[in-house]
N, C-alpha and C positions, 0 to 999 in steps of 0.2 A: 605555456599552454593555459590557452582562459577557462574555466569551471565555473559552473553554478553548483555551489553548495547553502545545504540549511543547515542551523544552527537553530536543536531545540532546546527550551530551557523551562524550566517551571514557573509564574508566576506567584507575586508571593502579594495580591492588591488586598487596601484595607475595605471596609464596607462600603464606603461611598463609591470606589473605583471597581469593587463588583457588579455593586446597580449599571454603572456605566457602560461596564463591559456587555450584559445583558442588554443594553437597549443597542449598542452596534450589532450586536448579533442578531438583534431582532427584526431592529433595520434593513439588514444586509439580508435574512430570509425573506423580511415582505418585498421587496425588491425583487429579491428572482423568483417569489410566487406572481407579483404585479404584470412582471417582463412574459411568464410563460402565460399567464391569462390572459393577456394583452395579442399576445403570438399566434395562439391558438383562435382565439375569438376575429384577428385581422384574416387567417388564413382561411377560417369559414366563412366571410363574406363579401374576400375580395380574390383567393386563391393564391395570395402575396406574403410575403413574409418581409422581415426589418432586420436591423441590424441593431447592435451595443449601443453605436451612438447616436440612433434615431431616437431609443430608447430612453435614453439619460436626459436627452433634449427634454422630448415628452415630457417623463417627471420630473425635472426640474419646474415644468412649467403650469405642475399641479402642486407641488411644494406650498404656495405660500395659502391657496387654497381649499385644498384638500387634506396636505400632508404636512402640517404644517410642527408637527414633533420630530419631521427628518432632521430639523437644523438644530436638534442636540447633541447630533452625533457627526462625524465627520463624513464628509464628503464622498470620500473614498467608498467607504462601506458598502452601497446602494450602486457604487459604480462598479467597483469589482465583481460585485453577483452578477451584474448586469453582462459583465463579461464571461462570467462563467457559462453563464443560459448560451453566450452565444457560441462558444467553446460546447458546449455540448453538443448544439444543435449540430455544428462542424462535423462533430463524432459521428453523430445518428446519421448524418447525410452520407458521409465517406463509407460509414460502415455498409446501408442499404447499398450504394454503389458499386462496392466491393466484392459484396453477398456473404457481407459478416451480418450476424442478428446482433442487435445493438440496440439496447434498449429506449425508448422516447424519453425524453427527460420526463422526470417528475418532480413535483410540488415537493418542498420540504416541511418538515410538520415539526413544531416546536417541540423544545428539550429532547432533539434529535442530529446529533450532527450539529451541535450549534458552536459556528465559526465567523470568521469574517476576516478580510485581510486590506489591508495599510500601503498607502505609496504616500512618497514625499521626505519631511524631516524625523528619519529616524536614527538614533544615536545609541549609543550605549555606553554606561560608565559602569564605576566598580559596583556589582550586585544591583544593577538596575539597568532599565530602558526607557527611552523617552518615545512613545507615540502621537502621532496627532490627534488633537482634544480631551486624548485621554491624559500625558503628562507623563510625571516619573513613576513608574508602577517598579517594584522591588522585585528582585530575582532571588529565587532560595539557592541559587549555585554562583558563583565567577563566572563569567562568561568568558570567552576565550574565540570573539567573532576575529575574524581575518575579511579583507576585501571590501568591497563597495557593496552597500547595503541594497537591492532591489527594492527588498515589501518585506511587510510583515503580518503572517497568517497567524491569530489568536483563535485557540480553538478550546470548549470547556469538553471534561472527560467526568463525568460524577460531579464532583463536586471540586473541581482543579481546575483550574488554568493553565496554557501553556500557549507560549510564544514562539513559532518558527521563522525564524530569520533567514531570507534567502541572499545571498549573495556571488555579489561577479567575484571568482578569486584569480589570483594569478601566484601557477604552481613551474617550478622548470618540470621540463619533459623527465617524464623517470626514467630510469636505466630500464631496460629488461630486465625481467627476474631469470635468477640461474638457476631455479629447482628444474626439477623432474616433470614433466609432461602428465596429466590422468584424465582418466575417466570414471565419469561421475554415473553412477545407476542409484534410482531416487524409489525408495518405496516404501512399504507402510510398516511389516514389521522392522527392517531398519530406515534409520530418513535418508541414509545418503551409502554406499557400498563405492569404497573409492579406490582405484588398481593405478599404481603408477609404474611407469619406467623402468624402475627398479624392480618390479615384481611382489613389491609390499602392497597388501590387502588390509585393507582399512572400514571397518563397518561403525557408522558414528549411529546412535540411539536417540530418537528425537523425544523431548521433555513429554511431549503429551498432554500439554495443561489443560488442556478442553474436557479431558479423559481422565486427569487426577482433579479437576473439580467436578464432573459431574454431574456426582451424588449430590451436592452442595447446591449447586447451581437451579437444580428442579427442584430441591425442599424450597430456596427461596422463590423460584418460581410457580409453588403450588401456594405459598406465604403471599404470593405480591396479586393473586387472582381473586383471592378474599377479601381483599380489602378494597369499603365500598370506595365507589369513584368519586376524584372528587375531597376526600377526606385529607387529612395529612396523617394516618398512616400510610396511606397508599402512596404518599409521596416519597416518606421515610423509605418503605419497601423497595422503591422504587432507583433510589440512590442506595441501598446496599446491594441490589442487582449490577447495579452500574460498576458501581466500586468493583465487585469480581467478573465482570469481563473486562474492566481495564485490565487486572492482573494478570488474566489469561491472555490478554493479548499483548501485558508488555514481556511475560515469561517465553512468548512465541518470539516476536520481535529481537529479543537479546541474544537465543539462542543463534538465529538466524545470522543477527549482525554480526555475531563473533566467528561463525563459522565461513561466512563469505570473504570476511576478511582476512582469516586466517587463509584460506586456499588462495586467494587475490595476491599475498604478499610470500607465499611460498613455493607456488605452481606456475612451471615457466607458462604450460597450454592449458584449459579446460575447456573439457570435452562433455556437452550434455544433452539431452534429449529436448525434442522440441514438444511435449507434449498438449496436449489437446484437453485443459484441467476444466475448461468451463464444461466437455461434454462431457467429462469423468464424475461432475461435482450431479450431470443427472441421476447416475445411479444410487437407487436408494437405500444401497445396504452399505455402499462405502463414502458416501458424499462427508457424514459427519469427522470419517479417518482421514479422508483428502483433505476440508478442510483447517485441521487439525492442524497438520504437519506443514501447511504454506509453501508446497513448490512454485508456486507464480510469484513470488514475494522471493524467493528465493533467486529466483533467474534471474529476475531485476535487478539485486544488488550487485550480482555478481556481472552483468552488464556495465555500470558504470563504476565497478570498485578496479575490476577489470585495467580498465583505461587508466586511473588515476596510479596504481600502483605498477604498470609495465608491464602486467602480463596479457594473454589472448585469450578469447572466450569462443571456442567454434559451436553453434548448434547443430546439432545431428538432425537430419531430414525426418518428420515426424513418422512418416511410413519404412525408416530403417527398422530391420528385423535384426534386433540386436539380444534381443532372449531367447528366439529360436534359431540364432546363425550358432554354431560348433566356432569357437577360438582358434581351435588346435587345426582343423583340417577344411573349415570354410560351411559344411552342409549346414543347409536350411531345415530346420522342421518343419513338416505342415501345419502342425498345431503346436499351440502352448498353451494351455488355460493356465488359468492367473493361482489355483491350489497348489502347481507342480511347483515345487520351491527346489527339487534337484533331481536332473537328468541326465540321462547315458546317451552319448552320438552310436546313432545307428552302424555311421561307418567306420570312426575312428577306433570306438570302444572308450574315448575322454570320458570321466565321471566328473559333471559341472554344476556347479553352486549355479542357483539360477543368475542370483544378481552379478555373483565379481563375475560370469561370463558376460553378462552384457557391457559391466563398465570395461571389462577386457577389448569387448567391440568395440565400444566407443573409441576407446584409449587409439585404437590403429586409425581410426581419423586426422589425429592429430599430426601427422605424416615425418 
């Protein structure tokens, strides 16, 4: 079975290969800023739009002069973004079509998201990588890539570097796994209320790091508002901001990966709800707790960890009444506000935990 896997790793470039890194990435932004002014401004006075490679044509053919610092950096950079604007545009179209709200692409705005990604000769040796123009830049880890290398996406986080290495892999088909079948009910005082097979109830506690920095997080951001613009404290401030939300989002991220994979390689079925987190993420008393916990981030791994380790992922239809259905005897409630945390069936007399009844429900999915 063929896979596309990444392989991230840390970058460990010395000064000169920083600068360098900075001008790909700077590259590769004014590229898909050029592409969507260009898109927008063709569509206001022709009512037409273009494609990736009309686009690349184009600047190449302002390159020697207008743009004439593109040819510091590699090739790639400026053509990637260029594919990305049009991958988005892809999204935005399909979405209005569909009658999803999907947002219009936007401009990117420096020391934001600053990325860029690589096709061609790319290699890897002990504690290093080889990119195009850029050369041997040093890895703080072993690397351990398997497969045929695709690209390679270089993205900075604060003050870090890191390299995602995507590749084609070739795995044999896995066995199926021989656990227990469960269902998964996801919520905020716990992340995940898990009922298997067996009749074991399992409530996992999600870290909460958005929540355990907080306090931290608004002192530096009452810290990073004072400082004039412009200045280099405000820069300073600005990368200790940075620094803790990487933290916070690699303490989310780890929790996540280890939990999906652990249910991935232990769980013969999962069973989970389909929910609807972008309209969830409107409400404005709980958006910052949804946030928090990452169920959309969650689904996902567990969609391709799924596959790769032999077990099934069924989603449960979004409008299943899985918190107001009774386990025991089937009845529906009419209501369940989101306070009631444990309720009595009207008919059977069952006394139910709100969640392990719904991962209960779930769980009879699994057939």
């Amino acid at each position: 079975m063929k896979i596309n896997r990444a392989y991230r790793y840390e970058l460990d470039p010395n000064c000169e290969q920083q600068i360098l890194l900075a001008k790909h990435a700077g590259v590769a932004r004014f590229a898909y800023n050029w592409g969507l002014a260009r898109r927008i401004e063709l569509y206001q006075q022709t009512g037409k739009s273009t494609n990736a490679i009309e686009q690349h044509r184009e600047l190449n053919r302002l390159k020697k002069t207008q743009f004439p610092w593109m040819y510091e950096v590699s090739k790639c950079a400026p053509q990637e973004a260029l594919r990305d604007l049009d991958r988005a545009f892809r999204n935005f179209f399909r979405g209005r079509k569909e009658g999803r709200k999907v947002g219009f692409p936007r401009f990117k705005k420096k020391g934001r998201d600053d990325s860029f990604r690589l096709t061609g000769a790319i290699h890897v040796w002990d504690r290093a990588v080889q990119l195009p123009r850029l050369g041997m830049i040093r890895l703080k880890e072993v690397p351990h890539v398997q497969g045929r290398i695709l690209s390679a996406t270089v993205s900075r986080e604060a003050d870090r570097w890191f390299v995602s290495l995507t590749v084609e892999e070739e795995i044999p088909d896995p066995a199926p796994v021989e656990g227990p079948a469960c269902g998964i009910d996801v919520g905020l005082s716990h992340f995940a209320t898990i009922v298997t097979e067996d009749g074991e109830v399992v409530k996992i506690e999600a870290p909460k790091p958005l929540e355990h920095y907080l306090r931290i997080l608004r002192r530096r951001q009452r810290r990073h508002s004072r400082k004039q613009k412009g200045s280099s404290n405000r820069k300073k401030s600005a990368l200790r901001l940075a620094r803790l939300h990487r933290r916070i989002r690699n303490i989310r991220r780890d929790f996540l990966h280890k939990l999906s994979t652990h249910l991935a390689k232990t769980k013969r079925v999962i069973v989970v709800e389909d929910l609807n987190v972008t309209g969830m993420l409107r409400n404005p008393q709980l958006a910052r707790y949804i946030a928090d916990v990452g169920w959309g981030e969650f689904r996902r791994m567990l969609e391709y960890k799924t596959q790769w380790y032999g077990s099934k992922l069924l989603v449960a239809n979004r409008y299943y009444p899985s918190s107001k259905t009774c386990s025991v005897c089937g009845h529906v409630m009419d209501k369940m506000p989101l306070h009631i945390r444990e309720w009595t069936c009207q008919i059977c007399g069952t006394h139910h935990d709100r969640d392990a009844n719904a991962a209960m429900n779930l769980l009879t999915l699994a057939g």
